[in-house]
mmCIF file of the N, C-alpha and C atoms, coordinates in Angstrom:
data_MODEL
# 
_entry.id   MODEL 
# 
loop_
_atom_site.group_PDB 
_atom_site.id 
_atom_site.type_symbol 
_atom_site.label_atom_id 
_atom_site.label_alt_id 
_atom_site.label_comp_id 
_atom_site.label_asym_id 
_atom_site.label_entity_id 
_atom_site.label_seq_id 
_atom_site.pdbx_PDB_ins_code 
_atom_site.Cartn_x 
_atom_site.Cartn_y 
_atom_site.Cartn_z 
_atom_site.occupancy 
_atom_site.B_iso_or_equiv 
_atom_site.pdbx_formal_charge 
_atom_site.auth_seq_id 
_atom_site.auth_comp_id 
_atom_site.auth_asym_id 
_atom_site.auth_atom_id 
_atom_site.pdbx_PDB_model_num 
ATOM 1   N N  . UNK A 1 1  ? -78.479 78.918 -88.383  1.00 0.00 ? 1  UNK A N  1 
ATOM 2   C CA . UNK A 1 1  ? -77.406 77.960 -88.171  1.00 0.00 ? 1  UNK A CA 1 
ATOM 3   C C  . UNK A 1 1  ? -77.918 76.558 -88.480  1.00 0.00 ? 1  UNK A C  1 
ATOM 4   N N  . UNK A 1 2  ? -77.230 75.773 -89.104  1.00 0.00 ? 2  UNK A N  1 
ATOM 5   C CA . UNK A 1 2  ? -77.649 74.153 -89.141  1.00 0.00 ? 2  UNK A CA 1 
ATOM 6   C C  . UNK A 1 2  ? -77.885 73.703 -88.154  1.00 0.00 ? 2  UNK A C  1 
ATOM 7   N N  . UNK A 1 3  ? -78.615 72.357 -88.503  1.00 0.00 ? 3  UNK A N  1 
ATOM 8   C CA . UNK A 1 3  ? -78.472 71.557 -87.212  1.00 0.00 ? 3  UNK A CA 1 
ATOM 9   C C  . UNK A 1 3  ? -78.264 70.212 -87.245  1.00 0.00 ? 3  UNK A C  1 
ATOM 10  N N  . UNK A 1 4  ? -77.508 69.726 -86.776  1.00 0.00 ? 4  UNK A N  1 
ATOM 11  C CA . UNK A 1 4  ? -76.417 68.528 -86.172  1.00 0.00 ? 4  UNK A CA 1 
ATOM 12  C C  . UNK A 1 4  ? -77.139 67.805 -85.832  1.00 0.00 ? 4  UNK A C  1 
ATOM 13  N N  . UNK A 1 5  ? -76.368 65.969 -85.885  1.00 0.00 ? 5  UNK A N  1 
ATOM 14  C CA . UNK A 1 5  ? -77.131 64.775 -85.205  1.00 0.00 ? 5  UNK A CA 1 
ATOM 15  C C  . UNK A 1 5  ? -76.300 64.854 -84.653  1.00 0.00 ? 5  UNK A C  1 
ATOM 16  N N  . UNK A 1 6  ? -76.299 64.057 -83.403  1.00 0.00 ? 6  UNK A N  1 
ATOM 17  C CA . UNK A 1 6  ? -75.141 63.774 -82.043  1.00 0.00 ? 6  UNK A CA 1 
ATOM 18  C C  . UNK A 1 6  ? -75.862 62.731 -81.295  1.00 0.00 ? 6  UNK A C  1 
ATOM 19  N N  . UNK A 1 7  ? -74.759 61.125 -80.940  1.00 0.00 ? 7  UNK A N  1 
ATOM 20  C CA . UNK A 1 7  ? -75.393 60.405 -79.897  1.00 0.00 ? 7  UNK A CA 1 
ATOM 21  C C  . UNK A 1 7  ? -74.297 60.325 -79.076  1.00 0.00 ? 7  UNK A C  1 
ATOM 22  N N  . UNK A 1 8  ? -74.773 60.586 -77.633  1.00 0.00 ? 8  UNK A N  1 
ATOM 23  C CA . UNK A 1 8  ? -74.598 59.967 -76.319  1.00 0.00 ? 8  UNK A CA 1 
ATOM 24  C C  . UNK A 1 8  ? -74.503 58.928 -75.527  1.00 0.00 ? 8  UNK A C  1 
ATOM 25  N N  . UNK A 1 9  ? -73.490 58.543 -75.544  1.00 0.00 ? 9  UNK A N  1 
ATOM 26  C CA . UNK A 1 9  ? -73.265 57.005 -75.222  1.00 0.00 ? 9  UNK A CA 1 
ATOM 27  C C  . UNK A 1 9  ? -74.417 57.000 -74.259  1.00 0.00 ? 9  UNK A C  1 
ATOM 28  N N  . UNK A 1 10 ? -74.589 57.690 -73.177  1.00 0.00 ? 10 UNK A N  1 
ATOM 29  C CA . UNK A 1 10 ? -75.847 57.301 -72.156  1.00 0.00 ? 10 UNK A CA 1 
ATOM 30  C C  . UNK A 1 10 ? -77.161 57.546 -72.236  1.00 0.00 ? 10 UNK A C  1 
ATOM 31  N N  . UNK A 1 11 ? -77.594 58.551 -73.024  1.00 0.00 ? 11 UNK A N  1 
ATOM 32  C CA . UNK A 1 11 ? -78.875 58.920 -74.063  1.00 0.00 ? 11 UNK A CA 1 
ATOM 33  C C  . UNK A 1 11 ? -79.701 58.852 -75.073  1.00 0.00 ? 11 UNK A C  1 
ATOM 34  N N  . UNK A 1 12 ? -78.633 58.817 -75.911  1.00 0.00 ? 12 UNK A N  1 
ATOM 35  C CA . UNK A 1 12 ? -79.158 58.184 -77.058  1.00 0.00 ? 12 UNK A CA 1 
ATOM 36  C C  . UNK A 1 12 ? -78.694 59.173 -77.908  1.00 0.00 ? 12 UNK A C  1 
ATOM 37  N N  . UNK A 1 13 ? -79.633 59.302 -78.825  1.00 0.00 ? 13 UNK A N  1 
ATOM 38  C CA . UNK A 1 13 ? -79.561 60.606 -80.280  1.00 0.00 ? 13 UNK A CA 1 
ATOM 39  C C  . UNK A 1 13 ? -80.318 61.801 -79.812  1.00 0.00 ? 13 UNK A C  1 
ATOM 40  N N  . UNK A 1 14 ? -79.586 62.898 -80.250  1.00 0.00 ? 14 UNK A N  1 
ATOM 41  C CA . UNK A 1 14 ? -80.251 64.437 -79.720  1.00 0.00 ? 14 UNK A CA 1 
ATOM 42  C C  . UNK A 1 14 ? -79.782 65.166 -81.225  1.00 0.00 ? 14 UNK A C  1 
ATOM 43  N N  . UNK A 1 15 ? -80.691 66.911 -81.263  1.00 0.00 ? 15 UNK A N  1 
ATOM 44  C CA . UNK A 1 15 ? -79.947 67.149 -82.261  1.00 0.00 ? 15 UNK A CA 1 
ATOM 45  C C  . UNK A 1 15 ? -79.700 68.696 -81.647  1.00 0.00 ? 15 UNK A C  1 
ATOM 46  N N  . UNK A 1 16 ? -78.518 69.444 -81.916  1.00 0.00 ? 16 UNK A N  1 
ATOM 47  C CA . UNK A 1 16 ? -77.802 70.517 -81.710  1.00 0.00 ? 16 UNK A CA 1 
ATOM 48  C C  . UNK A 1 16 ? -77.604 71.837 -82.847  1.00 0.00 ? 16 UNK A C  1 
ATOM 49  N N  . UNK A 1 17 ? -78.262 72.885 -82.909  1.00 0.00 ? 17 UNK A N  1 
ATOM 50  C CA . UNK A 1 17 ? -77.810 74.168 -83.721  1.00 0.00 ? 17 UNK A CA 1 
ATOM 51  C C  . UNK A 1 17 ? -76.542 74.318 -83.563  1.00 0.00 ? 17 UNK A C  1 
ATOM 52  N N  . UNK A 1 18 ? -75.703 74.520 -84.361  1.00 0.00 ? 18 UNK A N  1 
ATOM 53  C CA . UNK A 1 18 ? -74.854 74.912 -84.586  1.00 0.00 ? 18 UNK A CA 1 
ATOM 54  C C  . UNK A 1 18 ? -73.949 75.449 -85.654  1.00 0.00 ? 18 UNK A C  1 
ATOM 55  N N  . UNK A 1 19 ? -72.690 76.361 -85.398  1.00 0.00 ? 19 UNK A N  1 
ATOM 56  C CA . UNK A 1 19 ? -72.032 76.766 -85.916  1.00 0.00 ? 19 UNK A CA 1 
ATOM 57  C C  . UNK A 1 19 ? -71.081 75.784 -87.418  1.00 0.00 ? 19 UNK A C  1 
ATOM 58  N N  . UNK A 1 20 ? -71.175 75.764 -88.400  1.00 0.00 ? 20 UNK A N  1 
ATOM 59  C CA . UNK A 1 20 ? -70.161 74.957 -89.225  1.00 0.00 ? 20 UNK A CA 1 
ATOM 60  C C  . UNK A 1 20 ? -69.099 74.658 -88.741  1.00 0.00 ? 20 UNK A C  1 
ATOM 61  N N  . UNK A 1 21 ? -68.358 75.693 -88.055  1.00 0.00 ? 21 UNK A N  1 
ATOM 62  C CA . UNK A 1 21 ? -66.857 75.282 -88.033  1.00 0.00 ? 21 UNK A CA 1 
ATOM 63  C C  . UNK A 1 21 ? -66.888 74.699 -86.305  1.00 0.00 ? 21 UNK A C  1 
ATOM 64  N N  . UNK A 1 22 ? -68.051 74.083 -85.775  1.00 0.00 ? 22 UNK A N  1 
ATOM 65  C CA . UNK A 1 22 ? -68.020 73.799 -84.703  1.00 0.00 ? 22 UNK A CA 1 
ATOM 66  C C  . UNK A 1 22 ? -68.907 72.326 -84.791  1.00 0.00 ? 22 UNK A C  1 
ATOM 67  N N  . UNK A 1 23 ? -69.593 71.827 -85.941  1.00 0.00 ? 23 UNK A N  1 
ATOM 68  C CA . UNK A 1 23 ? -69.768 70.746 -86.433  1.00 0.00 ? 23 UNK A CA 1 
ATOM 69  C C  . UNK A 1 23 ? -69.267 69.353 -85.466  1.00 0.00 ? 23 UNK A C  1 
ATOM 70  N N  . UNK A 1 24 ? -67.755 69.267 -86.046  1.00 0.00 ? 24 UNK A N  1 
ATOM 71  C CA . UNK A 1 24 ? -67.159 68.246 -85.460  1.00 0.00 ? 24 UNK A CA 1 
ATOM 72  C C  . UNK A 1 24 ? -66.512 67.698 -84.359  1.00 0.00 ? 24 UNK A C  1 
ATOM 73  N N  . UNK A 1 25 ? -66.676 68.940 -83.498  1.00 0.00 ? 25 UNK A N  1 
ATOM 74  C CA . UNK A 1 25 ? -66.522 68.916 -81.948  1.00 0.00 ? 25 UNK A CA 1 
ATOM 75  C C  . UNK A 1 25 ? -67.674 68.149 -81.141  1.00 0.00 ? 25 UNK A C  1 
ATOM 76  N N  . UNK A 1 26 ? -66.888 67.416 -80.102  1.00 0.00 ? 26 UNK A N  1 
ATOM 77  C CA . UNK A 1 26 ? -68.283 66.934 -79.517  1.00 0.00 ? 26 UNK A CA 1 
ATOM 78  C C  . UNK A 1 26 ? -68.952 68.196 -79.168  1.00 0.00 ? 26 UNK A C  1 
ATOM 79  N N  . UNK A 1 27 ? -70.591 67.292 -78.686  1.00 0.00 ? 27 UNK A N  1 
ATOM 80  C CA . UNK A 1 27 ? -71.532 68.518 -78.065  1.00 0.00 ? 27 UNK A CA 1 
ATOM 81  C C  . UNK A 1 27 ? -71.960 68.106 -76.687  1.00 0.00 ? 27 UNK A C  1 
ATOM 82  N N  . UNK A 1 28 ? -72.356 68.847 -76.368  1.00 0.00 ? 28 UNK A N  1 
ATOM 83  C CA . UNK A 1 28 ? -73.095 68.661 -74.891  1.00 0.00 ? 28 UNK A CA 1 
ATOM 84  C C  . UNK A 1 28 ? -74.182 68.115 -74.577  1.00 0.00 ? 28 UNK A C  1 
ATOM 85  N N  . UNK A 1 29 ? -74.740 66.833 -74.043  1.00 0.00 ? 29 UNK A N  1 
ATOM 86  C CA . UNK A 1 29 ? -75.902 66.484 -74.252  1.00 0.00 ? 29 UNK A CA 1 
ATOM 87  C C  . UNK A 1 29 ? -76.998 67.148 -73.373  1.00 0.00 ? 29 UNK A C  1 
ATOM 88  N N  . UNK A 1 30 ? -77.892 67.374 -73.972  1.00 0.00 ? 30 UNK A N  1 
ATOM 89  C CA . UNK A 1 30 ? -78.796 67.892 -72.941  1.00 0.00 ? 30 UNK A CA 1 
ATOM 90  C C  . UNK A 1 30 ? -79.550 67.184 -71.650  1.00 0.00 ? 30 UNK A C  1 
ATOM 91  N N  . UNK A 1 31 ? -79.045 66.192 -71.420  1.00 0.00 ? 31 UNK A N  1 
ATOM 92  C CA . UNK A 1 31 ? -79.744 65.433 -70.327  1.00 0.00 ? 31 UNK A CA 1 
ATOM 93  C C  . UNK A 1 31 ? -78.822 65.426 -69.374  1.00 0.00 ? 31 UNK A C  1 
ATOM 94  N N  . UNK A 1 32 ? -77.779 64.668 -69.671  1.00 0.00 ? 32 UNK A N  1 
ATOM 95  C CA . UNK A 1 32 ? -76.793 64.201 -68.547  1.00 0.00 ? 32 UNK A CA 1 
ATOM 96  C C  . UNK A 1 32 ? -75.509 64.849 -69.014  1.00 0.00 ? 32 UNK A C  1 
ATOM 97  N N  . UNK A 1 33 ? -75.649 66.055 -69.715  1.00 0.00 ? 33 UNK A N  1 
ATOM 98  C CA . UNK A 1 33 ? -74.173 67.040 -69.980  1.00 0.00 ? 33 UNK A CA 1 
ATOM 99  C C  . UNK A 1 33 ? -73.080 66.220 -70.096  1.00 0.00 ? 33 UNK A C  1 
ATOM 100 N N  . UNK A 1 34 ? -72.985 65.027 -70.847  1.00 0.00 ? 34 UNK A N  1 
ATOM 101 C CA . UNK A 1 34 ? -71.910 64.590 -71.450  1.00 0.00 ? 34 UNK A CA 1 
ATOM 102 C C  . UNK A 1 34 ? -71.299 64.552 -72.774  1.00 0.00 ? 34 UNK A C  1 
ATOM 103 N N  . UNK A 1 35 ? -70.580 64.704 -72.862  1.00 0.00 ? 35 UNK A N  1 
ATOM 104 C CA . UNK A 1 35 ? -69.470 64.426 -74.260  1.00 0.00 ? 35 UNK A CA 1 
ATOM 105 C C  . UNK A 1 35 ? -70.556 63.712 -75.644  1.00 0.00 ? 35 UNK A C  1 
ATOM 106 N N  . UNK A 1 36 ? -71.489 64.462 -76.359  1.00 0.00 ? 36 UNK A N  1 
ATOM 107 C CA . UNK A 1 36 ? -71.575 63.531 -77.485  1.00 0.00 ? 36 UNK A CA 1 
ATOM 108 C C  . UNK A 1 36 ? -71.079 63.646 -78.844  1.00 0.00 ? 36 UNK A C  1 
ATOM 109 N N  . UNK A 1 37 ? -70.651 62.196 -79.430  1.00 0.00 ? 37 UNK A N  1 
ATOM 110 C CA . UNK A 1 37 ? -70.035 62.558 -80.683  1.00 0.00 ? 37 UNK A CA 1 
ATOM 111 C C  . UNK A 1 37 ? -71.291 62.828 -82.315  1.00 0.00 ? 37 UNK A C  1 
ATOM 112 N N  . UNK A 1 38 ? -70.538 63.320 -82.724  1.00 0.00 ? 38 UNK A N  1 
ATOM 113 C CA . UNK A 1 38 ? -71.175 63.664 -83.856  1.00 0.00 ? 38 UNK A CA 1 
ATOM 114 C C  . UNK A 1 38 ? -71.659 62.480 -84.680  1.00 0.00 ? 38 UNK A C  1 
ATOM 115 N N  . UNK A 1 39 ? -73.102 62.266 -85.169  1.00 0.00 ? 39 UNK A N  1 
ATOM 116 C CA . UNK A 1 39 ? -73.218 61.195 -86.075  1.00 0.00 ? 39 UNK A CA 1 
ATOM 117 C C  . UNK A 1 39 ? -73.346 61.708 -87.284  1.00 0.00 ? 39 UNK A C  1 
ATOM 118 N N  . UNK A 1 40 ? -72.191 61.311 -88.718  1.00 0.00 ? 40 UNK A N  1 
ATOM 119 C CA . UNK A 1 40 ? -72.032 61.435 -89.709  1.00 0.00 ? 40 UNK A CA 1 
ATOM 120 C C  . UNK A 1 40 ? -72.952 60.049 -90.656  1.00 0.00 ? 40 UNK A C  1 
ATOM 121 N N  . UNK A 1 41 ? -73.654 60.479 -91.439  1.00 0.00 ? 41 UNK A N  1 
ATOM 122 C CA . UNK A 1 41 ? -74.245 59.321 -91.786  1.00 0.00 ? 41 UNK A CA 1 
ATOM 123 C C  . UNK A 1 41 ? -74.068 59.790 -93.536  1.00 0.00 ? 41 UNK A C  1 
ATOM 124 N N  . UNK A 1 42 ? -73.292 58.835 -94.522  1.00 0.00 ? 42 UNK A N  1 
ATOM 125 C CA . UNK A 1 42 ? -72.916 58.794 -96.034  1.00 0.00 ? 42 UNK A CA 1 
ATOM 126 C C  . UNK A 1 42 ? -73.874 59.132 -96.617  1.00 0.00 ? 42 UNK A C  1 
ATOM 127 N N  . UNK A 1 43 ? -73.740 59.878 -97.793  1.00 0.00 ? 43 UNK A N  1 
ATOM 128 C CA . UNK A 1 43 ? -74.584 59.371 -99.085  1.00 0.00 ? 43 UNK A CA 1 
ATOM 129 C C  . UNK A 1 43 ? -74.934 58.489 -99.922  1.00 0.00 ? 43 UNK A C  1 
ATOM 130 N N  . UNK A 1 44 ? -76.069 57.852 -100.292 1.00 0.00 ? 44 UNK A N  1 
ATOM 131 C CA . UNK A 1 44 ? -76.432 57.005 -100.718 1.00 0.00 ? 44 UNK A CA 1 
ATOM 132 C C  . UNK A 1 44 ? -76.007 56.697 -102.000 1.00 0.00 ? 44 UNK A C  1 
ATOM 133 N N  . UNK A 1 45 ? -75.723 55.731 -102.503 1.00 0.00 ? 45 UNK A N  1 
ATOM 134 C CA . UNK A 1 45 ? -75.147 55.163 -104.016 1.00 0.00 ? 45 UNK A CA 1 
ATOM 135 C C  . UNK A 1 45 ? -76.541 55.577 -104.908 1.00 0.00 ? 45 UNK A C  1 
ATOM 136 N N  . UNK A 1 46 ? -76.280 55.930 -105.842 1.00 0.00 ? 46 UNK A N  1 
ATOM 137 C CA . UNK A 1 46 ? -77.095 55.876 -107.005 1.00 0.00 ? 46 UNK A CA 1 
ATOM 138 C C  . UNK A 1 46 ? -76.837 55.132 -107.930 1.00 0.00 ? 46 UNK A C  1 
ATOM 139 N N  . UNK A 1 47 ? -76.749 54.101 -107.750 1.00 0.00 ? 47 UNK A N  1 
ATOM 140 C CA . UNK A 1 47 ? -76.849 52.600 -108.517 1.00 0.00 ? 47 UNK A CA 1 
ATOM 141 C C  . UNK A 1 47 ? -75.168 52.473 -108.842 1.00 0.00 ? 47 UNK A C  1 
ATOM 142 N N  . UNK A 1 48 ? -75.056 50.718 -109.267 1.00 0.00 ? 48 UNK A N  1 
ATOM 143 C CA . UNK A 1 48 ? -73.746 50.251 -109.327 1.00 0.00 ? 48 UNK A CA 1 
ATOM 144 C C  . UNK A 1 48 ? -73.296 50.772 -107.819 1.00 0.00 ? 48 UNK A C  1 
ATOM 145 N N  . UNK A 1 49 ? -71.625 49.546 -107.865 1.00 0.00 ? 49 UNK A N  1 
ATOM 146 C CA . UNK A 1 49 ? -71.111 49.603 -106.675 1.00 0.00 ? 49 UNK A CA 1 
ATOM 147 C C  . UNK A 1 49 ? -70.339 50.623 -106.466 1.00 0.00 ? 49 UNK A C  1 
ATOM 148 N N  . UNK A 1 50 ? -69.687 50.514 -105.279 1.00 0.00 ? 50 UNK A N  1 
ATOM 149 C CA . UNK A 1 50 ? -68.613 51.856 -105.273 1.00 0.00 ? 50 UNK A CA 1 
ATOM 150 C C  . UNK A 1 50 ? -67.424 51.088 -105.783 1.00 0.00 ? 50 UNK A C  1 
ATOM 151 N N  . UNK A 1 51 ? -67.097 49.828 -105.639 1.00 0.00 ? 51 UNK A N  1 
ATOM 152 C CA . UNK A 1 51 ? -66.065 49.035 -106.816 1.00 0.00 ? 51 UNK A CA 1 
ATOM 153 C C  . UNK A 1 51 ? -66.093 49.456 -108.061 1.00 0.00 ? 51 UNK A C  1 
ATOM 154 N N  . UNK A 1 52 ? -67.424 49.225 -108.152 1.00 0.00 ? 52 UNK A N  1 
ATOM 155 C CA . UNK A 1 52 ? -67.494 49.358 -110.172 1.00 0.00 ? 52 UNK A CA 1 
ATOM 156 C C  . UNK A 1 52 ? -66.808 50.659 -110.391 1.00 0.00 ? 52 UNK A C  1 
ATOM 157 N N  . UNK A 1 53 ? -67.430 51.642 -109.770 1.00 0.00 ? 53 UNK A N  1 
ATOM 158 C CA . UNK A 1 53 ? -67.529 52.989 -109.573 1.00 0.00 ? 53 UNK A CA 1 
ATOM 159 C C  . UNK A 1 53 ? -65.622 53.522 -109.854 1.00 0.00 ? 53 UNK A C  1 
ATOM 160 N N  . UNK A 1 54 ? -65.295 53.275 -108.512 1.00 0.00 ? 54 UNK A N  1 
ATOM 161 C CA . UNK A 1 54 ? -63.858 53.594 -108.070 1.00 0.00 ? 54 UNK A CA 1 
ATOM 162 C C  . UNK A 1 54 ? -63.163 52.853 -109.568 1.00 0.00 ? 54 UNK A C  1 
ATOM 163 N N  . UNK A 1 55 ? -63.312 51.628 -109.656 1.00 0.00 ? 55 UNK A N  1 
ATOM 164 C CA . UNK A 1 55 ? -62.611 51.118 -110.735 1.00 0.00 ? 55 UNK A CA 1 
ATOM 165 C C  . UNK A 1 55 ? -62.150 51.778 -112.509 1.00 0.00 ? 55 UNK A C  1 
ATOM 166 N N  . UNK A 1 56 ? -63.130 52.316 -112.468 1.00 0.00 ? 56 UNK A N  1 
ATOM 167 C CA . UNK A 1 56 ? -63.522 52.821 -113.972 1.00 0.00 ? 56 UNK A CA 1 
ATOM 168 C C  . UNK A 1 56 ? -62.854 54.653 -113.629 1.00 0.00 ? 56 UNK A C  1 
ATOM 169 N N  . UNK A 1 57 ? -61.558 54.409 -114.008 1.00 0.00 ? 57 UNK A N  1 
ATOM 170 C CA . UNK A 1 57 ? -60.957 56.039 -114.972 1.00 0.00 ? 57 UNK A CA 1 
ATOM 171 C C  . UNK A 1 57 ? -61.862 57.169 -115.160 1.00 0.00 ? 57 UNK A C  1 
ATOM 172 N N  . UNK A 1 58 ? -62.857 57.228 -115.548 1.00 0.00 ? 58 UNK A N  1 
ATOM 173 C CA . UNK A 1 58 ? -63.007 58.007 -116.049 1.00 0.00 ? 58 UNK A CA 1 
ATOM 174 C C  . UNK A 1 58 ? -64.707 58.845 -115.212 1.00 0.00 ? 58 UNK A C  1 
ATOM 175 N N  . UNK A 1 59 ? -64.671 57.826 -114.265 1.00 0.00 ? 59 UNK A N  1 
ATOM 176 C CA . UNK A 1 59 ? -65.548 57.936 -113.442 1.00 0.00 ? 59 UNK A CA 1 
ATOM 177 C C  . UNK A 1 59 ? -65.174 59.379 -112.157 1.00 0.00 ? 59 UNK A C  1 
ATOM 178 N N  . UNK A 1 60 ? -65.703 60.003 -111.704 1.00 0.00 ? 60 UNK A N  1 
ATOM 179 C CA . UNK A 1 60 ? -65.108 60.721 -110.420 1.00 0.00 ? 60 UNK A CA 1 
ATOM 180 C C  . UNK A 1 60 ? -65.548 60.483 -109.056 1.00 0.00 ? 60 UNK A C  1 
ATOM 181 N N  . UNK A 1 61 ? -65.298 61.303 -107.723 1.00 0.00 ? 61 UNK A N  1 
ATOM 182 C CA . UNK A 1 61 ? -65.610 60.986 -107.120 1.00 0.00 ? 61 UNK A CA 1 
ATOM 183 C C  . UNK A 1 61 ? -66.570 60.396 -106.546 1.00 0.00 ? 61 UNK A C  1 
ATOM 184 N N  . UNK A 1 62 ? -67.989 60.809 -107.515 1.00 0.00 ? 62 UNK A N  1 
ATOM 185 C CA . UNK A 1 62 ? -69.101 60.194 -106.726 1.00 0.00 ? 62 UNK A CA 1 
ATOM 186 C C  . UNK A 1 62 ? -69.234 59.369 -107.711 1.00 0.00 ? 62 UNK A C  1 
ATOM 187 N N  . UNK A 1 63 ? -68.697 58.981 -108.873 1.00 0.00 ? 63 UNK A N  1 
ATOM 188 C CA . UNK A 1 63 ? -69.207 57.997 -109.544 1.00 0.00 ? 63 UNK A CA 1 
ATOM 189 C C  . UNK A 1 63 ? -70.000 58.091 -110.940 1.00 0.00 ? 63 UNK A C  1 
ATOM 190 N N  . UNK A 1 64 ? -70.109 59.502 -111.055 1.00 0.00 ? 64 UNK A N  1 
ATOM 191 C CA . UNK A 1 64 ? -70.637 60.393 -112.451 1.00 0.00 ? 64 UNK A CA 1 
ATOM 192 C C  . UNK A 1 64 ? -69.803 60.361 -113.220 1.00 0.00 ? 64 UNK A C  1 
ATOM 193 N N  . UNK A 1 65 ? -69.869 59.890 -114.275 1.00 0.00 ? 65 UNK A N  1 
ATOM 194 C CA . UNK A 1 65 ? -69.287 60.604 -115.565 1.00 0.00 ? 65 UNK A CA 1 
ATOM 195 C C  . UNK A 1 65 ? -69.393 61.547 -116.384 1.00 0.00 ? 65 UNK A C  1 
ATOM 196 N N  . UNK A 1 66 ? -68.510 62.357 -117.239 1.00 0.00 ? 66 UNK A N  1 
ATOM 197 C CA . UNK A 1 66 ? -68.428 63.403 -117.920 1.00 0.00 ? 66 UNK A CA 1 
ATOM 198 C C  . UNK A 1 66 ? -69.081 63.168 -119.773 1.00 0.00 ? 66 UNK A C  1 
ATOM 199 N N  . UNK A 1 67 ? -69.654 63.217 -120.185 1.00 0.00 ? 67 UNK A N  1 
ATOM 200 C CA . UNK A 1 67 ? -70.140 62.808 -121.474 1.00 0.00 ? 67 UNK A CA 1 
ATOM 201 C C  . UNK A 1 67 ? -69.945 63.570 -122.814 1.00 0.00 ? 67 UNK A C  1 
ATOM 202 N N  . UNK A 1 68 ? -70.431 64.976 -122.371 1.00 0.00 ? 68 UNK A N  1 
ATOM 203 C CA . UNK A 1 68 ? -69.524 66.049 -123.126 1.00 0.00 ? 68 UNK A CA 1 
ATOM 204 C C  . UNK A 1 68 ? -70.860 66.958 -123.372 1.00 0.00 ? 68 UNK A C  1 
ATOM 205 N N  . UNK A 1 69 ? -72.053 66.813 -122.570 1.00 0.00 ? 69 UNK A N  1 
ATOM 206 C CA . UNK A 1 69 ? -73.254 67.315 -122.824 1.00 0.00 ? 69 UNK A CA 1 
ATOM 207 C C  . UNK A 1 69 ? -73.692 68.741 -121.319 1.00 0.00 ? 69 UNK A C  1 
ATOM 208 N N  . UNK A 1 70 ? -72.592 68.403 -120.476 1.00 0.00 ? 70 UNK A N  1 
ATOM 209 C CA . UNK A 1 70 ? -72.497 69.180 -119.635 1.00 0.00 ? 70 UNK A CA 1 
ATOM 210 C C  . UNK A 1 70 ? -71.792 70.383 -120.474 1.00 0.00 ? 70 UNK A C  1 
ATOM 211 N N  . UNK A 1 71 ? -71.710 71.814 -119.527 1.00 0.00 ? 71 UNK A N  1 
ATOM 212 C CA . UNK A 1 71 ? -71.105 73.068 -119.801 1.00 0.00 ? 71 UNK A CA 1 
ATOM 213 C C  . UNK A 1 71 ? -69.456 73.114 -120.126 1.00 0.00 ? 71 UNK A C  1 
ATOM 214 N N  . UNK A 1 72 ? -69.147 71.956 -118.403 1.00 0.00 ? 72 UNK A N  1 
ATOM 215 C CA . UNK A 1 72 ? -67.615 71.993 -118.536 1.00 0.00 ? 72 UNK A CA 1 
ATOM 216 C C  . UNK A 1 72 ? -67.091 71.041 -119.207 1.00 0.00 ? 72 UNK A C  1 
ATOM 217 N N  . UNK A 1 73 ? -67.452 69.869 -120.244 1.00 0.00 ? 73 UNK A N  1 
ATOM 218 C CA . UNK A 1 73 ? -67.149 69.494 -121.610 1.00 0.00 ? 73 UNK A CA 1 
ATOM 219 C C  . UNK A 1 73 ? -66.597 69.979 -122.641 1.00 0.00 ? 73 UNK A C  1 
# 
């Protein structure tokens, strides 16, 4: 099973095994058994902005373009 970051407003950061489809539920902290939420932390840019990025057509979600040297070209 993966394993999860989660902070606790009264603890701090812990980390939790778990199930995928149970991911985004809080978890239980192990100290003071409270409610913690899940910390989601982004992927990093691989150069240029996410402006430039988003701006440009022909660009996709992460910001790659298609050239025609890939398979699905």
């Amino acid at each position: 099973m993966p394993v999860y970051d989660y902070e606790c407003a009264e603890c701090g950061f812990f980390e939790a095994t778990r199930r995928i489809a149970e991911r985004d539920y809080p978890a239980i902290c192990p100290n003071c058994h409270g409610a913690a939420a899940r910390v989601v932390v982004g992927a990093p840019s691989l150069g240029g902005s996410a402006t430039s990025a988003s701006s440009d057509d022909s660009a996709g979600s992460y910001g790659m373009k298609h050239r025609g040297s890939c398979s699905c070209c």
